[in-house]
C-alpha positions in Angstrom: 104.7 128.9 68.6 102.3 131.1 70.4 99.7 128.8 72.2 97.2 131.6 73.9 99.2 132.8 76.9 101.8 135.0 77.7 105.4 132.9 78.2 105.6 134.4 81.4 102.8 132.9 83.0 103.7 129.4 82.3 106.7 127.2 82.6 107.6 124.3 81.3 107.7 121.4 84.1 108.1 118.1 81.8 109.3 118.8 78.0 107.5 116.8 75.4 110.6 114.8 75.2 110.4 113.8 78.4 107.4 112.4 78.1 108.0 110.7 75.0 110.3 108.8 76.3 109.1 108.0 79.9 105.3 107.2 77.7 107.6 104.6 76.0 109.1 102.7 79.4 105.6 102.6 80.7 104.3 101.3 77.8 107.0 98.6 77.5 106.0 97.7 81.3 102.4 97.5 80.5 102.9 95.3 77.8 105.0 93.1 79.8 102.6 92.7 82.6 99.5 92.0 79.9 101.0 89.6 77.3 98.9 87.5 76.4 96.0 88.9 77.8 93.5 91.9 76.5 93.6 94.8 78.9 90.7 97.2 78.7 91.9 100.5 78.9 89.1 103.1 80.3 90.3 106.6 79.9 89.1 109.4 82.1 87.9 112.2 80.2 88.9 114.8 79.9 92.5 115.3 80.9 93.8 111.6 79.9 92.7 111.3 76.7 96.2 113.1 75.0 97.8 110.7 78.0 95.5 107.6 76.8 96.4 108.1 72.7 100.0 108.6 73.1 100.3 105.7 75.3 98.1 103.0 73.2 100.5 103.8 70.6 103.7 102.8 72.5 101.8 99.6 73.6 102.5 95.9 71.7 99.6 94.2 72.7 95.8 93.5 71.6 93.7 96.2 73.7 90.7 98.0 74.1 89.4 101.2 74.6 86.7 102.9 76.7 86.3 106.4 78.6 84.7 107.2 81.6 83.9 111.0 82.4 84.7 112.2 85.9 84.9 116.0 87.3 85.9 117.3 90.8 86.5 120.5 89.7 83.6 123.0 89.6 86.6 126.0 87.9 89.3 127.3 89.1 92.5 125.0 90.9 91.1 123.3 93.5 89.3 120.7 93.3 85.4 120.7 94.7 85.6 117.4 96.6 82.5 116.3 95.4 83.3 113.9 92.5 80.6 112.6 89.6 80.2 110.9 86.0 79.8 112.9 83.2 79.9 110.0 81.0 79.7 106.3 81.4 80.9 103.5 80.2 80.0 101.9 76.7 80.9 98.4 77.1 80.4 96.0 80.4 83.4 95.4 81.6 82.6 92.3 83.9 85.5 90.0 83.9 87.9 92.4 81.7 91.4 92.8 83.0 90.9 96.9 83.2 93.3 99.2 83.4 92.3 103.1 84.2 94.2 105.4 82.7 94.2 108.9 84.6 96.1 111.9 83.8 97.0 113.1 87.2 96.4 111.3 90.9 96.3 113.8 93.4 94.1 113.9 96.5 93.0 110.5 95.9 89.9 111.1 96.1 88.7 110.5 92.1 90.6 107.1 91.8 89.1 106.1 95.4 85.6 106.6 93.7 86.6 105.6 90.1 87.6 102.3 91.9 84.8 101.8 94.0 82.4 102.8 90.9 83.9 100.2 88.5 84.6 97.7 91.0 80.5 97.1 91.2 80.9 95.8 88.0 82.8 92.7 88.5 86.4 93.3 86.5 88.5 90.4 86.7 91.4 93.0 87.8 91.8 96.6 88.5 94.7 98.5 87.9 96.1 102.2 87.1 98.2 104.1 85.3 98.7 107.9 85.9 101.2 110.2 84.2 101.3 112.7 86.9 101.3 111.7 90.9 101.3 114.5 93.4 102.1 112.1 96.2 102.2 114.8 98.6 98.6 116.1 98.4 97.0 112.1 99.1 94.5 112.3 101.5 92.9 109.0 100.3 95.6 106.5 100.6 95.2 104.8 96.8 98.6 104.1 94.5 98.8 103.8 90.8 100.3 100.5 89.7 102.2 102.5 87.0 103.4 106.2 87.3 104.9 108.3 84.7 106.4 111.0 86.8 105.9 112.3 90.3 105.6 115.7 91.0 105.4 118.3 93.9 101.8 120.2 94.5 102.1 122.6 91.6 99.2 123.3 89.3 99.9 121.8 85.9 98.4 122.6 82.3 99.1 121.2 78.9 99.1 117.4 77.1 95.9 117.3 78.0 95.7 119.2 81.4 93.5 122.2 81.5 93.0 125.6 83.9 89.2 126.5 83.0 89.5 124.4 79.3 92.4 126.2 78.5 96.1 125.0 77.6 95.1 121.2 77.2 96.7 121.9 73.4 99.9 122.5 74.8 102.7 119.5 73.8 104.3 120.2 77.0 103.8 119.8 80.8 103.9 123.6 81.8 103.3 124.8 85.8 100.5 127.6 85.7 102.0 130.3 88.0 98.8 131.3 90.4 99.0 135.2 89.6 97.2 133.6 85.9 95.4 131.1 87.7 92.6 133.4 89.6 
């Protein structure tokens, strides 16, 4: 299936499978950890949301569902440092058991704002689940209460990932090689 870019430039990291069936563990864990209770999952836009639909589906529990847009990239691979909201939140979420679902965790910087952000508003808990975690590129020492995979500090495209909008179609988790990242 041709998806837009030359099969040389990219290469496939975590399979669609893989994912699958880690997406289904987490899940499983999540649901464990919340039963009985109503977690309010806030996405962040943009790269989660493939993360955030495939997840909720796995999951055997009443929950909710927000998003929260946050960019720290300007274009390009690396990120601007200067984080802000793009879009807020639709529904308070004082005293809501919230979980923040992020597609990748990297410098730490986002989540470290993300938490401080929605902390202001009084949630009965705070937690986070990523699908990516570059552990090696923290600067801000944050965790994620659940992780999907960790990975080494390669740039990543597809479920949901993007280089400049593009690739976030992709079913798989590729590595963009930087000669087709400039």
């Amino acid at each position: 299936m041709d998806h837009g870019t030359s099969d040389q430039a990219l290469e496939i990291l975590l399979s669609r499978y893989e994912i699958e069936q880690r997406l289904g563990q987490l899940a499983s864990e999540i649901t464990k950890e919340y039963h009985g209770r109503i977690p309010h999952l806030v996405g962040i836009l943009k790269g989660a949301w493939v993360f955030m639909a495939d997840l909720i589906r796995h999951m055997d529990i009443e929950l909710t569902v927000d998003f929260l847009g946050i960019t720290s990239y300007n274009s390009g691979t690396n990120s601007s440092g200067e984080v802000r909201i793009t879009k807020d939140l639709d529904t308070s979420i004082k005293g809501r058991e919230v979980l923040i679902v992020e597609d990748i965790l990297d410098t730490g910087r986002t989540l470290k704002y993300l938490q401080d952000v929605l902390s202001v508003h009084k949630p009965h808990n705070l937690r986070v689940v990523t699908l990516l975690d570059k552990r090696s590129r923290r600067i801000v020492p944050v965790k994620a209460d659940y992780v999907g995979f960790e990975i080494a500090d390669v740039f990543v495209v597809g479920y949901g990932l993007d280089f400049d909008q593009k690739y976030r179609q992709l079913p798989d988790i590729h590595v963009l090689r930087a000669e087709h990242s400039r």
